[in-house]
mmCIF file of the C-alpha atoms, coordinates in Angstrom:
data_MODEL
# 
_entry.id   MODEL 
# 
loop_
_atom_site.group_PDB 
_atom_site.id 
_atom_site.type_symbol 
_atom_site.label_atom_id 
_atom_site.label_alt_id 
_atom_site.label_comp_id 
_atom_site.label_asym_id 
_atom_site.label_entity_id 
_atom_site.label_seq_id 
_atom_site.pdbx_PDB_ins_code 
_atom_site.Cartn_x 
_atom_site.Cartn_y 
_atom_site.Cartn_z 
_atom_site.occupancy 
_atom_site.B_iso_or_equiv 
_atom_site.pdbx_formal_charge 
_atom_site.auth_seq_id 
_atom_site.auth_comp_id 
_atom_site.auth_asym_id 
_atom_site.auth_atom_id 
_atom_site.pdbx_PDB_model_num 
ATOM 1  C CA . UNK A 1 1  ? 0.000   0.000  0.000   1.00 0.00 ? 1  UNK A CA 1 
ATOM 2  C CA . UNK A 1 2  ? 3.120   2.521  1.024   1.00 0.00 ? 2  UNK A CA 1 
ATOM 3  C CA . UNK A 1 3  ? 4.767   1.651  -2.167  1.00 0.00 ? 3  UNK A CA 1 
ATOM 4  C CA . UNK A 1 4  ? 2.182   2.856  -4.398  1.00 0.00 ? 4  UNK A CA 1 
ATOM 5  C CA . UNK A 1 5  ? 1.496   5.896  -2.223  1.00 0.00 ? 5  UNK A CA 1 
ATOM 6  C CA . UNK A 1 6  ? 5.461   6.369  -3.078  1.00 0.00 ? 6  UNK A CA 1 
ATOM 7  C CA . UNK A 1 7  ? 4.822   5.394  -7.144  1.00 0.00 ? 7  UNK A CA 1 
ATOM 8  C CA . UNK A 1 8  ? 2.036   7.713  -7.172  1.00 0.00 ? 8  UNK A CA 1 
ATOM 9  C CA . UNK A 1 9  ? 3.899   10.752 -5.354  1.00 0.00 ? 9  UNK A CA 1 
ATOM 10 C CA . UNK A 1 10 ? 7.582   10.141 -7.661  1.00 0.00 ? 10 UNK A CA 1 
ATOM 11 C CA . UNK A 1 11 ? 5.589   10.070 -11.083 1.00 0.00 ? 11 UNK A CA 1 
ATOM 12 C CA . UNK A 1 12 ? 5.738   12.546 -13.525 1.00 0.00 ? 12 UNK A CA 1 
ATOM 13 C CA . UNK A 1 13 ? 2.777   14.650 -13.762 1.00 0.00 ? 13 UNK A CA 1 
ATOM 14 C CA . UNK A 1 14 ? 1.258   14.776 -17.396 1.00 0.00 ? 14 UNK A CA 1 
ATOM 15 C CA . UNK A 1 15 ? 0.847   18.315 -19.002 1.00 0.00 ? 15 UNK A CA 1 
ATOM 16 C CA . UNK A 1 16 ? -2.995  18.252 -18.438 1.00 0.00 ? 16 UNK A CA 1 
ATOM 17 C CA . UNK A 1 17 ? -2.204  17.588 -14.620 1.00 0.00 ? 17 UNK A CA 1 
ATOM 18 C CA . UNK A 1 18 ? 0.415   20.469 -14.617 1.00 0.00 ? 18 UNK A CA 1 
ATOM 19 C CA . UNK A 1 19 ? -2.032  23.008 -16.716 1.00 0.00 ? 19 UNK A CA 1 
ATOM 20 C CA . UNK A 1 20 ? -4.902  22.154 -14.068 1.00 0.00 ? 20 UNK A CA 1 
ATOM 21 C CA . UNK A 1 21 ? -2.553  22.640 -11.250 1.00 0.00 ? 21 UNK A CA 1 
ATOM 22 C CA . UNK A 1 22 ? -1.303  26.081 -12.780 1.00 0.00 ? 22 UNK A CA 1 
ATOM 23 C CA . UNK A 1 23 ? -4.658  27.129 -13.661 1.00 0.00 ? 23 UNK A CA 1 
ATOM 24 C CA . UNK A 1 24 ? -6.346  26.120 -9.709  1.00 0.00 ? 24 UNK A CA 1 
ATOM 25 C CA . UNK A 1 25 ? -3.176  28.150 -8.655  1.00 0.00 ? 25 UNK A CA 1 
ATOM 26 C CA . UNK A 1 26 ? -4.385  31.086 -10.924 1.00 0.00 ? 26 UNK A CA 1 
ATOM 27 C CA . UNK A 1 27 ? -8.080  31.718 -9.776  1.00 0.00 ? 27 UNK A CA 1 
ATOM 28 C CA . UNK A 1 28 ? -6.523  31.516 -6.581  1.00 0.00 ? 28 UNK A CA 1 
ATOM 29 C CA . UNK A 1 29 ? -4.384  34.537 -7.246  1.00 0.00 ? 29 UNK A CA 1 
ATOM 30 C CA . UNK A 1 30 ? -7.359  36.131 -9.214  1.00 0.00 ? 30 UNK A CA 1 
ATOM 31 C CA . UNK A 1 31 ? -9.626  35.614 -5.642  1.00 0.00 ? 31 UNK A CA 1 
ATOM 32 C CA . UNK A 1 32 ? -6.693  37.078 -3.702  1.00 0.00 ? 32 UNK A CA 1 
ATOM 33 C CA . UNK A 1 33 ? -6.560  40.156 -6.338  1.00 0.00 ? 33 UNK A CA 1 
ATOM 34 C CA . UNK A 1 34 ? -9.725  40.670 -6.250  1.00 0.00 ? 34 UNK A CA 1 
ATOM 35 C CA . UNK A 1 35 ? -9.964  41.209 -2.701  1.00 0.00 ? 35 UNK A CA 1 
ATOM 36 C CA . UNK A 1 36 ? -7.245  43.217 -2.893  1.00 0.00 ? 36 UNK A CA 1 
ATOM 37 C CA . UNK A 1 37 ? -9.002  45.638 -4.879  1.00 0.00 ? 37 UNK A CA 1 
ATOM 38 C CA . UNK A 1 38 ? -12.290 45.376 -3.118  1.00 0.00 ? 38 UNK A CA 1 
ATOM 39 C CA . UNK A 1 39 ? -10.412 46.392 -0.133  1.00 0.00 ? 39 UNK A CA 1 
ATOM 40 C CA . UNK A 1 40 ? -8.348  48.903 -1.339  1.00 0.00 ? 40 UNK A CA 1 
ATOM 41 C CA . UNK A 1 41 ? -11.783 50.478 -3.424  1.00 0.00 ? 41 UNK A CA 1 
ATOM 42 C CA . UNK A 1 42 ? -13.297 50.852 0.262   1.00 0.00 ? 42 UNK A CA 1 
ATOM 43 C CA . UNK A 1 43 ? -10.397 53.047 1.484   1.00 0.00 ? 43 UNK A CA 1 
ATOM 44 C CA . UNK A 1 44 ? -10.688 55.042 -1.210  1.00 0.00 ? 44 UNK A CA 1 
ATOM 45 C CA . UNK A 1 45 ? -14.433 55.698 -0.722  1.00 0.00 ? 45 UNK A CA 1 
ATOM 46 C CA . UNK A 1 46 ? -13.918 56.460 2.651   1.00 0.00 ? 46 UNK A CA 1 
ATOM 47 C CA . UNK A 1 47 ? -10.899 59.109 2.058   1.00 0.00 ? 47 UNK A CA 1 
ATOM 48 C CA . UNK A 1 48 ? -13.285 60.669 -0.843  1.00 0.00 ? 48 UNK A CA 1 
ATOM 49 C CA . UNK A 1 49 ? -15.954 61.184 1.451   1.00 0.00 ? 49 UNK A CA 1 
ATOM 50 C CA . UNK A 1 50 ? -13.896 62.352 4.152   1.00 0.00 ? 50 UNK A CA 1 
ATOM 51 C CA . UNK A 1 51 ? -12.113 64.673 2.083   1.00 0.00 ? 51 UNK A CA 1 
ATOM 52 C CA . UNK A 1 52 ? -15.809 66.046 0.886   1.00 0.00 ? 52 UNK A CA 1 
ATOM 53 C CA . UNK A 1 53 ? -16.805 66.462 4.229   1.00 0.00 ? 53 UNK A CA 1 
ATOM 54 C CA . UNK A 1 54 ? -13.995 68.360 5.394   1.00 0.00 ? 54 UNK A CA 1 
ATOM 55 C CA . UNK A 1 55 ? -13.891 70.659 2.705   1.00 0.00 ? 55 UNK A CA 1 
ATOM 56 C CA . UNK A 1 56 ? -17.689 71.326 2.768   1.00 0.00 ? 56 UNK A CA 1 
ATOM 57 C CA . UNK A 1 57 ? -16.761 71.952 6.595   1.00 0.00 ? 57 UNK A CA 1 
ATOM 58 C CA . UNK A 1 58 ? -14.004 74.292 6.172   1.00 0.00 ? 58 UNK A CA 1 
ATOM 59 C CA . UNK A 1 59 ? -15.562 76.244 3.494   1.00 0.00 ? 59 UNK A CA 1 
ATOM 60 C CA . UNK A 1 60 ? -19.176 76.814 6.123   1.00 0.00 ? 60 UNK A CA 1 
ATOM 61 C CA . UNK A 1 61 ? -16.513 77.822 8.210   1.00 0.00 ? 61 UNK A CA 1 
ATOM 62 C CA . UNK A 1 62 ? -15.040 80.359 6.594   1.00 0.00 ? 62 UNK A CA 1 
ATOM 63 C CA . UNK A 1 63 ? -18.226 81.558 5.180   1.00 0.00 ? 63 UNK A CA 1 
ATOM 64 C CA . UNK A 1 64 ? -19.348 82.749 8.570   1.00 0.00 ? 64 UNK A CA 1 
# 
């Protein structure tokens, strides 16, 4: 039973076993990079609005 656990881990992978590998490793990335940006999209929401409300602030401020 070992020994074919062995065979089956020392083999060499065909190219269809490689290209599925590399492409499970891809829409991995893609899921990572996507958060990524999802995150990064919310910060910059947040900074636009705060920058909005500041200057709408600052500019009642100096109006009175």
């Amino acid at each position: 039973m070992w020994m074919m656990t062995i065979k089956r881990a020392l083999r060499r992978l065909t190219p269809a076993e490689v290209a599925a590998k590399e492409l499970a490793d891809a829409e991995l990335e893609l899921l990572s990079a996507l958060s990524h940006r999802d995150y990064a999209q919310s910060i910059i929401d947040y900074n636009t609005a705060r920058v909005k409300r500041l200057r709408a602030f600052l500019a009642k401020q100096e109006a009175v």
